[in-house]
NUDOGU-787985 format. One record per residue (C-alpha): x, y, z; residue in one letter. Coordinates in steps of 0.001 Angstrom, whole numbers, padded with zeros to 6 digits, always signed. Example, Ala and Ser with C-alpha at 12.3 -4.5 7.8 and 13.67 -1.06 7.14 Angstrom:
REM residues 2
+012300-004500+007800a+013670-001060+007140s
//
This chain:
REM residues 545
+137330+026935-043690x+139598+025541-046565x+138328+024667-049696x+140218+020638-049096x+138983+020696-045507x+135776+021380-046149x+135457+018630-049291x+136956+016407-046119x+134048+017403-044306x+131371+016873-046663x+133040+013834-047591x+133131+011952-044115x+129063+013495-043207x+128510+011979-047034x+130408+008621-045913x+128579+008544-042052x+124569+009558-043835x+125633+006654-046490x+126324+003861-043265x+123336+005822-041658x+120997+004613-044741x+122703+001378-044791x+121883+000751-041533x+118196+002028-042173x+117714+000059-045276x+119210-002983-043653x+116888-002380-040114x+113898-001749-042594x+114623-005027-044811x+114664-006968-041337x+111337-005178-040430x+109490-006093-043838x+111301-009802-043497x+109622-010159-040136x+106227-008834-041755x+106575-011235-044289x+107140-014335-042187x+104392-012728-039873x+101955-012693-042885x+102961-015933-044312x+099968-017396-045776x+098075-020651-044707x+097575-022568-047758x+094232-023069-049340x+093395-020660-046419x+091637-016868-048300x+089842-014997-045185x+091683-011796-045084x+092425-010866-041219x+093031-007444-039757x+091106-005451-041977x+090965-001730-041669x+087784+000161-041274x+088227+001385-044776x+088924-002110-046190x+086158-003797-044491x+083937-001283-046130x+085611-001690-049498x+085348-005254-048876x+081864-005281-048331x+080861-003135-051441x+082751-006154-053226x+081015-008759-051774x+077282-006857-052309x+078338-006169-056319x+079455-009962-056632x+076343-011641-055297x+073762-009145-056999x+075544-009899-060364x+075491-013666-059571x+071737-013476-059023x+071273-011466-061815x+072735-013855-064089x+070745-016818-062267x+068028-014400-062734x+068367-014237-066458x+068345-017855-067277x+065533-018676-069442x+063120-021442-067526x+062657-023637-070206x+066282-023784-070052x+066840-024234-066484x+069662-026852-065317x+071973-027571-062171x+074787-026128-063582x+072956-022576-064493x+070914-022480-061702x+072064-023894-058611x+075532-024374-058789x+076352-020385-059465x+074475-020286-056400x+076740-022688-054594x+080038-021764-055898x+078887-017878-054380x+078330-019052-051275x+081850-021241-051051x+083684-017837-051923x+082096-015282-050250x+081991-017059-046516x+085444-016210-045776x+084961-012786-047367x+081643-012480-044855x+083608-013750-042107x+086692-011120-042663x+083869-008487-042271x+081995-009635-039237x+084875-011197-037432x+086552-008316-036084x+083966-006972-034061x+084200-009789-032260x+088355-009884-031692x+089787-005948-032741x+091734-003968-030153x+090772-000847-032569x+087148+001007-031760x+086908+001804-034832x+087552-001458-036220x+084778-003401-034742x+082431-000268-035573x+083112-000333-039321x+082968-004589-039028x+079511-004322-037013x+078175-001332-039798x+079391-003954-042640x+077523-006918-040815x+074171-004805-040788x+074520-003716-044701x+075499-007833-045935x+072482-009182-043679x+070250-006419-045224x+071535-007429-048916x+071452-011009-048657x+067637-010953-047496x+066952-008734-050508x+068878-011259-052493x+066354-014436-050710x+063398-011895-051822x+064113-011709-055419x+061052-012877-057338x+062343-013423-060340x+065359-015412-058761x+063105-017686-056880x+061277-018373-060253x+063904-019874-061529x+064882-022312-059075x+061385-023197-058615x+061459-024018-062210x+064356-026242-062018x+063068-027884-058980x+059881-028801-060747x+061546-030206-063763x+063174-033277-061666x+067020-033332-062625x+068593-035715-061440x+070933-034687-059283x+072872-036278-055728x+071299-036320-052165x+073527-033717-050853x+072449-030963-054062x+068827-032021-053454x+068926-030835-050031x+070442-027906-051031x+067961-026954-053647x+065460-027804-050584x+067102-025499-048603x+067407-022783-051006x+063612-022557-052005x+062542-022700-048352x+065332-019952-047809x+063658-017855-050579x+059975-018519-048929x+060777-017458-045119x+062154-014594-046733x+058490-013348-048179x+059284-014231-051814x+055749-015446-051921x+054232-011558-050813x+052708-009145-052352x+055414-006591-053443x+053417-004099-051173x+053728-006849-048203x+057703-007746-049456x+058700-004321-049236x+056519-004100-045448x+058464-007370-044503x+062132-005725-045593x+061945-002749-043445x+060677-004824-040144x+063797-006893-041090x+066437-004342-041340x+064778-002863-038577x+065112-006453-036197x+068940-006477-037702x+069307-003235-036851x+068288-003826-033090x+069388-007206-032582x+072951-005854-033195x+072338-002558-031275x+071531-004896-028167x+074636-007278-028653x+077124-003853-029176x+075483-002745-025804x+076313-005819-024159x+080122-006188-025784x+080349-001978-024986x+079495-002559-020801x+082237-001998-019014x+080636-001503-015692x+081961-002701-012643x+081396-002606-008478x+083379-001736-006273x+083690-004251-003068x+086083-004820+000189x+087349-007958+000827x+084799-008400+003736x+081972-008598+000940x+084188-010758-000894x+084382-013353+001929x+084661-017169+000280x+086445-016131-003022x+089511-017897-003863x+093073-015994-003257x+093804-016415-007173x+090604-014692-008287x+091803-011437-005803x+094644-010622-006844x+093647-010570-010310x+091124-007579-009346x+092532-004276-009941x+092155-001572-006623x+090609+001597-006847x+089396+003950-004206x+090550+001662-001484x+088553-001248-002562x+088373-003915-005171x+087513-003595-008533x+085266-006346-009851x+083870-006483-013435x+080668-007480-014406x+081731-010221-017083x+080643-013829-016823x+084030-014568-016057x+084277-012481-013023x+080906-013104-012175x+080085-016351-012184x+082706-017671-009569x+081020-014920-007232x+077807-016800-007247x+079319-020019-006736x+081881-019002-004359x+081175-015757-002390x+079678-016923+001129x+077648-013250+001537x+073866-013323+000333x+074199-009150-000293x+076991-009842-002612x+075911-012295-004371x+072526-010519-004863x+074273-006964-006097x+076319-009102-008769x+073494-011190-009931x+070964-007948-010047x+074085-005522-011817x+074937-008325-014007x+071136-008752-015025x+071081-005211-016096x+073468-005147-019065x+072486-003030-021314x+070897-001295-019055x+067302+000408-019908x+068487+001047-023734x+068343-002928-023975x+064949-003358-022319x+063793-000993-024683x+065254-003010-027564x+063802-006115-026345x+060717-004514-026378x+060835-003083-029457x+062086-006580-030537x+058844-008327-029482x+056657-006323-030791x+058686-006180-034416x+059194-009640-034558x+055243-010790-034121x+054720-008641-036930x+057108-009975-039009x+055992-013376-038146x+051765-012507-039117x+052739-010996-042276x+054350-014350-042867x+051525-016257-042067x+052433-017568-038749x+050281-017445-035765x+053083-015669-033573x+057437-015331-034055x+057507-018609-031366x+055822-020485-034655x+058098-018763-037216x+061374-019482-035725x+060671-023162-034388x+059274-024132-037700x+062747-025611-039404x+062939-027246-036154x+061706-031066-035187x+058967-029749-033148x+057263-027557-035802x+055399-025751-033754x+055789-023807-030172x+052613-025408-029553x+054944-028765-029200x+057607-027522-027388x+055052-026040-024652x+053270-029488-024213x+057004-031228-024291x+058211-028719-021187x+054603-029071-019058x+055464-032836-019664x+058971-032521-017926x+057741-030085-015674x+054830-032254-014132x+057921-035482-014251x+060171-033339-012604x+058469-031238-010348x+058513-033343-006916x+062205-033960-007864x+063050-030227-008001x+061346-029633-004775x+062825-032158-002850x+066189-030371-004190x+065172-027262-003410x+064718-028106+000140x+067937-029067+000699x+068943-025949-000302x+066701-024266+001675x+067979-025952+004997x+071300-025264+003664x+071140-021864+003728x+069034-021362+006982x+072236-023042+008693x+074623-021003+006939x+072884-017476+006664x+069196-017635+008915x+067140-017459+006104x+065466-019946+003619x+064242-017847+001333x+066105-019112-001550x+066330-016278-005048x+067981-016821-008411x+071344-015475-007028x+071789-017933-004317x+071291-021682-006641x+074687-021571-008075x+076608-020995-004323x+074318-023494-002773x+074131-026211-005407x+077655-026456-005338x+077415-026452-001010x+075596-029038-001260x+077773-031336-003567x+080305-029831-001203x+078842-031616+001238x+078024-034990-000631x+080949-035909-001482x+082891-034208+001265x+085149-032211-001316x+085565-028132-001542x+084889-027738-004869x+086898-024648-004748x+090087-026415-004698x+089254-028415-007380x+091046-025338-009953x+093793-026176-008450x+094627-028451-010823x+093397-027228-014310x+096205-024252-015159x+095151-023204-018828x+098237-023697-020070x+097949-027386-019170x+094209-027848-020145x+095037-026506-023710x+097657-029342-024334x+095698-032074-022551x+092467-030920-024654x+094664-030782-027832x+096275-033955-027006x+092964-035861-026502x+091324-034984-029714x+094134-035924-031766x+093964-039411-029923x+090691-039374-031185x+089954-038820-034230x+093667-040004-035204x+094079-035902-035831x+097800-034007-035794x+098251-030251-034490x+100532-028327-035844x+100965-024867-034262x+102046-022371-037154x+104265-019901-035358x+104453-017045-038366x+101130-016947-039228x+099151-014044-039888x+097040-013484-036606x+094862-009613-035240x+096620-010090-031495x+100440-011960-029856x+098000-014173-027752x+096351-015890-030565x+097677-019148-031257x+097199-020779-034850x+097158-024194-035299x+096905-026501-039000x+095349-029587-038750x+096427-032664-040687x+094827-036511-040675x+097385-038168-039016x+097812-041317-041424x+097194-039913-044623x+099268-036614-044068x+096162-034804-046034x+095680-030950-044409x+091982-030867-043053x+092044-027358-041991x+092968-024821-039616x+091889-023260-036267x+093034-019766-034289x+092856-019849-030275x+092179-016437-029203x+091057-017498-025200x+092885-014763-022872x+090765-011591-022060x+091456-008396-023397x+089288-004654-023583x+086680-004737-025842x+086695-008664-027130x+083652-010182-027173x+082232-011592-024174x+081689-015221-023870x+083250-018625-025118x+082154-019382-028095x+083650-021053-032318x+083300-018291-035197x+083999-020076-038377x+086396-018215-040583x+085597-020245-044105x+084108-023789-044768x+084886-026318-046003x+083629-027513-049568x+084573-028677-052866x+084812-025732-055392x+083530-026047-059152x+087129-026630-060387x+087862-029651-058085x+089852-028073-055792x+088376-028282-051949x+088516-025200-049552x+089966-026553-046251x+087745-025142-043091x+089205-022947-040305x+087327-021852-037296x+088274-019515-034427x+087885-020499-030608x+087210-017721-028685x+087084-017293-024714x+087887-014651-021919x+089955-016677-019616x+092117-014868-017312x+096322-014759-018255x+098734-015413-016205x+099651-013359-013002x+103000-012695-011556x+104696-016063-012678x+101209-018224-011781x+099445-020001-014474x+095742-018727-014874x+093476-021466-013641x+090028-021960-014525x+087009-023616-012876x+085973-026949-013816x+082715-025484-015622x+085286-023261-017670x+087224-026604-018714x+083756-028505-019733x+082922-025105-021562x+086104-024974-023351x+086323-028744-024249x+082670-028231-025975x+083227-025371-027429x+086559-027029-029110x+084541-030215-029834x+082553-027667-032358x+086187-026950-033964x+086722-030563-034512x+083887-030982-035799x+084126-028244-038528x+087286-029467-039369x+086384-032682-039688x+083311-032516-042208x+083624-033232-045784x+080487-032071-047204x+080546-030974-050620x+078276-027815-050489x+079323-024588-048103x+075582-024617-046935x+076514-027761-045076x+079647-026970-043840x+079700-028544-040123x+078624-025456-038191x+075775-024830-040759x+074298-028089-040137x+070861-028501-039390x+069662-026825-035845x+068574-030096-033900x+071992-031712-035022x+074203-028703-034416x+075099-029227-030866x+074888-033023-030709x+078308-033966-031155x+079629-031577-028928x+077189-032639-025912x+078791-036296-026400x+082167-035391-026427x+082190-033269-023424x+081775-036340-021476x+085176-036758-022059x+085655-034428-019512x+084325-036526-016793x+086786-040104-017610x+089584-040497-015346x+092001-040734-018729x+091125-037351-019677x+091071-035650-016816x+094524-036840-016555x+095698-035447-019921x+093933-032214-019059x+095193-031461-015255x+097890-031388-012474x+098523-029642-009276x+099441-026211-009489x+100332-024444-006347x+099083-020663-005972x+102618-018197-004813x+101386-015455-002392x+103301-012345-002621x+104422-010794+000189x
//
C-alpha cells in the first residue's frame, strides 16, 4: 500500500475511533447523569442505602469505634464534675447519628435482591447488638450517669425521662453484677442474639412449597390461580402468609387446608424447634442471673403489668368472661361444617374458612368477592389520600430518588399549611425472592433535634409482600390485607409526625403499651363508608383464553 493511502487510512480509522469515543463519552456522561438524578439526595435525609457487603462491614467497624470513644469520653468525666451537657447529651447526640447508620446496616437483610447482601447486613446486626450491650454494661459509664442523676440538675421532662431510661437501660443490662456474673450474662446474650437471628434467617431463607391440582384447590378465587406458577402438572403454591392465608379462608377442602396449615407451621423446620428450645432454656437463665423469678418476669417488667403474674390473672379473667361466648361460637361452626363436610370436629386449620362461612352467611355476602374492589394500585392512593385529609399532611412522590429496587416508591412529606418538610417514607409492598416476609414499618432515621439546632427529619420504610400485577390486571388484595396495610401505614404517620426532641423517643421507640395505640384507632378508618370509598372500586378479573 502507498505511503498517502495508507496515512488516508489511518487517518479516517483515527477520525471513525475519535466519533467512536465521542459517542462513548457522550453514552457514558448520559449514564452517570442518570446515576446522578437516580442518587439525588433527600435533604436532611443521611441513611446510606444499597450498601455492599464490604461497606456494611466497613460501616459497622465505624459505628462500633464511634460509640466506644463516645463512652469513653462520658466515661472519663470526673463525678464531681458531672453535668447534662458532659454526660447525657454526648449520649444523646450518639444515638441521633448513629440510627440511620444502624438502620443502613440492618435494613438490607430485610429488602436486598443480593445473598450476600443480606448475609453481611444480618452478620453486622449480630456484631452492633453484641457492642451496644457491652456499651449498657460499662461500669464505669453507668457511674457516671448515676452520679449526675443523683446530683438533681435541673433539666426538662423529656431529658429526665431519658436519663430514666438510660440508667434502667444500663441495669437490665447487668451493670449492677459481679464482673464474674457480667461476663456470664454477655455470653448468654450474644448467644440469645445469635439464635434469635438464626431462627428469623430460617424463616426469611424457606422457600418451600406444595404442590396441589386444582381439585384440592376447590373454593380459591380465579385471581389467586393464575398467579401460581405450574410444575410437574400441578400447581405450585408457596408457603408464605400471603399465599397461605387466603387458603384457609377460602379453600372449601378440609385435607388442604390441614396440609397448608401443618407445612406452614413447620417453618424452620426441626433447626427452629431446636432454637426455640435452646431459646427457653437460655433465656430463664439470663433472666435468674438478673434476679427475676423467670424471662416471662424480665421481659414484662417495663410493661404496665409488671409482672407475668398480672397478665396470667388478667387472661383467666377474660377467659372465665368469655368462655360461654366462645362456645356458643364455636358451635356454630361446628354445625357449619357437619353440613358442609360430615364432620364437626373443628382444628386450628378450619376457624379462619369457617368464621368467614359463617359471616358469609349472616349477612348473606361472599366475602370472596369482596377483593373485587380493593386493586392495590387504588388502595395506595385512597390510603395516601386519606391521611393527608387527616392530619392536613401533603405527599410528594420523589421520582429520582435513591431507592435498593424499581418497585419502591419514595415519597417526602410536607405539613400542608406551613410548607415545613416533616419527613420521608419508601413503599417497598410487591413480593420479590428473598424479601422479608410479612407487612411490617422499619424506620430508616428519627426524628430529633441535633445539638447544633438543626432537626433530623424521620423516614420510615413500609414493607409488604403483596402480589403485582398479572397480565394487564391490577393485583387485588383481601380486605384483611387492606386493614393490615392501613395500620401498618398509620405507624408511618405516626413517625413522621412526632416532634420529640431526643432519638430515644422518636415515635416508633415510644414506650411498649403506647406503641400500637394509635395505629389500632386509625384502622377504624377502614370500616367508614368515606374511606372505603377513597380506598376501593370495582375491578373486573380478564380470563385468558
Amino acid at each position: 500500500m502507498e505511503p498517502r493511502r495508507r496515512e488516508r487510512k489511518f487517518i479516517a480509522v483515527a477520525g471513525a475511533a475519535a466519533l467512536v469515543a465521542v459517542g462513548l463519552n457522550i453514552a457514558f456522561s448520559a449514564v452517570a447523569a442518570h446515576r446522578r438524578r437516580k442518587r439525588q439526595e433527600l435533604p436532611g435525609f443521611t441513611a446510606q442505602l444499597n450498601l455492599s457487603a464490604a461497606e456494611i462491614k466497613r460501616l459497622a467497624d465505624r459505628i462500633i469505634a464511634k460509640a466506644k470513644e463516645t463512652y469513653d469520653s462520658v466515661a472519663a468525666v470526673p463525678l464531681d464534675k458531672v453535668s447534662f451537657a458532659n454526660v447525657v447529651a454526648p449520649l444523646a447526640e450518639l444515638d441521633a447519628l448513629q440510627f440511620p447508620l444502624v438502620q443502613a446496616c440492618v435494613l438490607p437483610r430485610m429488602v436486598s435482591t443480593s445473598e450476600d447482601v443480606r448475609k453481611a447486613s444480618a452478620e453486622a446486626e449480630k456484631r452492633l447488638d453484641s457492642h451496644f450491650v457491652l456499651c449498657r454494661q460499662r461500669e464505669d459509664v453507668y457511674r457516671v450517669i448515676k452520679a449526675f442523676a443523683v446530683k438533681g440538675e435541673r433539666i426538662g421532662p423529656e431529658a429526665t425521662r431519658f436519663l430514666q431510661c438510660l440508667v434502667k437501660e444500663f441495669e437490665r443490662n447487668g451493670v449492677k453484677l459481679s464482673p464474674s456474673k457480667r461476663k456470664e450474662m454477655e455470653k448468654l446474650k450474644c448467644h440469645i442474639d445469635e439464635l434469635n437471628l438464626n431462627y428469623l434467617q430460617n424463616l426469611n431463607d424457606f422457600t418451600k412449597f406444595l404442590l396441589l391440582n386444582e381439585d384440592e384447590l376447590a373454593g380459591m378465587p380465579f385471581e389467586f390461580l393464575k398467579d401460581l406458577e405450574k410444575a410437574e402438572g400441578k400447581l405450585k403454591v408457596p408457603l408464605t402468609s400471603y399465599h397461605v392465608t387466603p387458603i384457609l379462608e377460602h379453600c372449601k377442602v378440609g385435607s388442604t387446608r390441614k396440609q397448608i396449615a401443618v407445612a406452614y407451621g413447620q417453618k424452620g423446620g426441626k433447626d427452629n424447634l431446636g432454637i426455640l428450645e435452646n431459646l427457653v432454656q437460655l433465656r430463664h437463665k439470663f433472666a435468674r442471673l438478673l434476679g427475676y423469678a423467670n424471662y416471662a418476669d424480665f421481659a414484662i417488667e417495663p410493661r404496665m403489668p409488671r409482672t407475668s403474674r398480672k397478665v396470667l390473672e388478667f387472661l383467666e379473667e377474660i377467659s372465665e368472661q368469655l368462655s360461654d361466648v366462645a362456645n356458643r361460637e364455636l358451635s356454630i361452626l361446628k354445625d357449619l361444617k357437619m353440613k358442609e363436610e360430615g364432620n364437626a370436629q373443628v382444628g386450628m386449620e378450619d376457624l379462619l374458612y369457617y368464621i368467614k362461612r359463617a359471616e358469609e352467611f349472616k349477612v348473606d355476602l361472599d366475602i370472596g368477592e369482596i377483593k373485587q374492589y380493593f386493586p392495590v394500585s387504588l388502595v395506595i392512593s385512597g390510603m395516601l389520600k386519606m391521611f393527608q385529609d387527616l392530619f392536613a399532611l401533603r405527599f410528594d412522590e420523589s421520582k429520582d430518588a435513591e431507592v435498593w429496587h424499581d418497585t419502591v416508591r419514595v415519597f417526602s412529606v410536607w405539613d400542608a399549611s406551613s410548607s415545613d418538610l416533616l419527613g420521608y417514607f419508601f413503599l417497598d409492598i410487591f413480593a420479590r425472592e428473598g424479601k422479608y416476609a410479612h407487612t411490617c414499618v422499619v424506620t430508616l432515621q428519627n426524628g430529633c433535634l441535633c445539638s447544633d439546632g438543626t432537626r433530623k427529619v424521620p423516614a420510615a420504610v413500609l414493607l409488604s409482600q403483596c402480589p403485582k400485577e398479572f397480565d394487564g390486571n391490577s393485583a387485588l388484595l383481601r380486605f384483611p390485607e387492606v386493614v393490615r396495610l392501613f395500620h401498618e401505614f398509620s405507624h408511618v404517620v405516626h413517625h413522621i409526625s412526632n416532634r420529640a426532641t431526643f432519638s430515644r423517643f422518636s415515635a416508633l421507640r415510644l414506650e411498649g403499651d403506647f406503641a400500637e395505640i394509635p395505629s389500632l384507632l386509625l384502622e377504624n378508618w377502614c370500616y367508614e363508608s368515606i374511606s372505603l370509598k377513597m380506598m376501593s372500586g370495582f375491578h373486573q378479573v380478564v380470563q385468558l383464553n
